[in-house]
N, C-alpha and C positions, 0 to 999 in steps of 0.2 A: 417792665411796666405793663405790658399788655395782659398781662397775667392776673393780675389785681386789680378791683376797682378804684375808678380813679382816685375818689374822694379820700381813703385811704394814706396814699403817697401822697396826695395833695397836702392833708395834715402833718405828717413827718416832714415833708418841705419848707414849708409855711413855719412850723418850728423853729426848724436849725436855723433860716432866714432870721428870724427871729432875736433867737438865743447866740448867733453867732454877728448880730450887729450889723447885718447887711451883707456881709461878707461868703454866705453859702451860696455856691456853684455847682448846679446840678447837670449831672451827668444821664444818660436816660438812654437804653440801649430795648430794641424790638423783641429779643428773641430769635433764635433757630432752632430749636429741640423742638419737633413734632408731636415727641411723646408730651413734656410739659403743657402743648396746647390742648392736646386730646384729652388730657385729664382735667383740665377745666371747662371742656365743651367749648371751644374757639378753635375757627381752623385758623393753620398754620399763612395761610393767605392774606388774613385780614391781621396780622401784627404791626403795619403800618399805619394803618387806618387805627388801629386801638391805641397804638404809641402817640399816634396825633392828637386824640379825645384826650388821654389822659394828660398830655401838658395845655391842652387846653383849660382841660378843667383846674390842673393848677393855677395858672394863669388867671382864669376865671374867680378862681377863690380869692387869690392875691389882691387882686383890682379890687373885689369886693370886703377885702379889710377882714374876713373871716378867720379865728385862729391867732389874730394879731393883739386880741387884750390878755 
């Protein structure tokens, strides 16, 4: 997740949630490949902190009913 913008995965989550009835369980892993961070400008340090923002921002979308009509 840290690798993409949030809003992004937020949308495809938000979806299957969606189309799958309540029923989708997401999984959501940081990263360790240095090279993958380095090629989109993010160091490999902060994939914590970016894996945090980005279920936030799911989160954040959720609550706010976005993706849901």
């Amino acid at each position: 997740m840290p690798l993409r913008h949030s809003v992004a995965p937020a949308h495809r989550v938000l979806t299957a949630q969606l189309v799958s009835g309540g029923r989708f369980l997401l999984g959501a892993g940081a990263g360790s490949t240095e090279g993958d961070f380095a090629a989109v400008g993010n160091p490999l340090e902060d994939r914590m902190a970016l894996l945090h923002d980005g279920l936030t921002t799911i989160g954040a979308c959720g609550r706010a009913g976005r993706w849901m009509a």
